[in-house]
C-alpha positions, 0 to 999 in steps of 0.5 A: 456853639449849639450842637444838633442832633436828629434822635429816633422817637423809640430812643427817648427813654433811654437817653433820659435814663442815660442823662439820669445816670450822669445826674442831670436834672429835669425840667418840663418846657413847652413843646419839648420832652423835657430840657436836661440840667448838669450845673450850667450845661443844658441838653434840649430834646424836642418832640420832633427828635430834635436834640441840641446842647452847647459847650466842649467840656466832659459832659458835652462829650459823654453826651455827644459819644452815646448820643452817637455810638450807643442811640445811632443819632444823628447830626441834624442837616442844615434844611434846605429851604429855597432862600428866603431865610430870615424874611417876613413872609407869608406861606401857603398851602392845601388840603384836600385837593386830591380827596373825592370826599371833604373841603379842599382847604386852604391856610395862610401862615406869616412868620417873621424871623424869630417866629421862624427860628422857633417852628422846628422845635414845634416839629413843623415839616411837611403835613405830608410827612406826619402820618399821625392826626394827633400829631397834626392836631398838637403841632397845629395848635402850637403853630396858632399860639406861636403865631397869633389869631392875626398871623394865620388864616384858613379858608376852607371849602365845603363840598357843595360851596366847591361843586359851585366854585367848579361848575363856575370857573371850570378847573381846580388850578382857577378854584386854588388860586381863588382860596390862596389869594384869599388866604393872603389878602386875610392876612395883609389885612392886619399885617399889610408891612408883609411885602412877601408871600410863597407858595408850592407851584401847583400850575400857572402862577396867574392862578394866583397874581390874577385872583389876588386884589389891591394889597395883594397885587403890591407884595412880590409872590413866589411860587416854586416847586416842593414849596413845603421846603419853606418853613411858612409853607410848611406850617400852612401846610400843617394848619390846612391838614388840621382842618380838613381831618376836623371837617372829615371827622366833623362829617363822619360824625354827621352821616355815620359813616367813615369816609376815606381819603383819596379817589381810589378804590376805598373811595368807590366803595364808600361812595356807593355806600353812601348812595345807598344810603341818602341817595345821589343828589345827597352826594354834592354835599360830602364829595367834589364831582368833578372826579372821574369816579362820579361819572363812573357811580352815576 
């Protein structure tokens, strides 16, 4: 049986110069520090900080006791996922919505069980756990090879394309529901034995049912609270995150000048900066304007 551990980033090296020290032997494998080899005992550390390694004899032990006594890790809890374990599914999430500057973005990913086994050890969580952007960036193009170019989808949404979604159907719970069916019906495109989807609750679940179109209306969907607690909506929620930094960058780039996340103060700041700069009709092209803090510059 697989033993599980949970180690602090900062303790990598010093578990590697203590498994030196007992002799192991190091190999290189994808999306992991490195796997450990003692004779036919092996010790997987993930870049997530996840450690497994199975067995009961003196090296398993000596493993186990630093691991505990002398690192501080971990045993790694069981997730606590919302129960639909070992399914095909399709999970969805967003990016951006709470951003006065960027795309509000929006990917599907579908995992089987055994693409769902593998998404921990590429350190797939909630986005919203992963301060670092590199680190957003590496796991989302593992979670692309991982899944396949049939297997996700992303619909982003550019300010001025948002502005014009919003000035039509009025709120931004009907605009969510418009893009997560969208991401869903890509996908039941190529995958249509897919007889399930799942996504964070973000309002009336009709948001979604009544977007979505003749292969969608057929799959059950499941909304509920804290969706990210799904591994296939956590890994969504992973690639949407990855593409609206992309589109951030992308937009700094084009106008020169550093647009921050959120609708608070950093925002303001930048956006009467950058009336200043291009003038206000040239807001609609890199903010949403429904935002209170519009009414408050014009």
């Amino acid at each position: 049986m697989s033993t599980v551990y949970v180690l602090p980033k900062e303790k990598f090296g010093k578990f590697k110069e203590h498994l030196e020290k007992l002799g192991f032997r190091f190999e290189k494998r994808p999306h992991q520090v490195f796997l450990a080899r003692y004779d036919k005992f092996t010790v997987n550390l993930y870049e997530s900080g996840k450690v497994t390694f199975g067995g009961s004899d003196r090296i398993s032990n000596e493993v186990e006791w630093f691991l505990k006594s002398k690192l501080g890790g971990e045993p790694a809890r069981p997730a606590q996922g919302i129960g639909l374990e070992g399914k095909m599914r399709i999970g969805t999430d967003e990016a951006g919505k709470g951003d006065f500057f960027g795309p509000l973005v929006v990917a599907g990913a579908l995992v089987t069980p055994d693409t769902e086994s593998r998404l921990p050890e590429l350190g797939v969580r909630d986005s919203k756990l992963i301060r670092s952007e590199q680190s957003i960036s590496k796991i989302a193009w593992s979670i692309k090879k991982l899944l396949g170019k049939d297997r996700f989808d992303i619909v982003s949404i550019n300010p001025v394309r948002y502005n014009e979604l919003y000035d039509k159907l009025g709120n931004l719970n009907s605009i969510l529901g418009w893009a997560h069916a969208r991401a869903i019906e890509n996908l039941l495109r190529e995958n249509d034995g897919c007889a399930l989807a799942v996504a964070d609750q973000f309002g009336n679940r009709a948001y979604i049912e009544e977007a979505l179109l003749s292969k969608g209306k057929k799959i059950e969907l499941v909304q509920v609270p804290k969706g990210e607690r799904d591994p296939a909506v956590a890994a969504a929620s992973i690639l949407a995150r990855d593409r609206f930094l992309f589109a951030m960058r992308r937009m700094s780039k084009e106008f020169g000048l550093e647009f921050p996340r959120g609708s608070g103060d950093d925002a303001r700041y930048a956006a009467g900066h950058f009336i200043e700069e291009f003038g206000i009709e040239e807001l609609r092209k890199v903010a949403k304007l429904h935002f209170s803090l519009f009414d408050e510059l014009s």
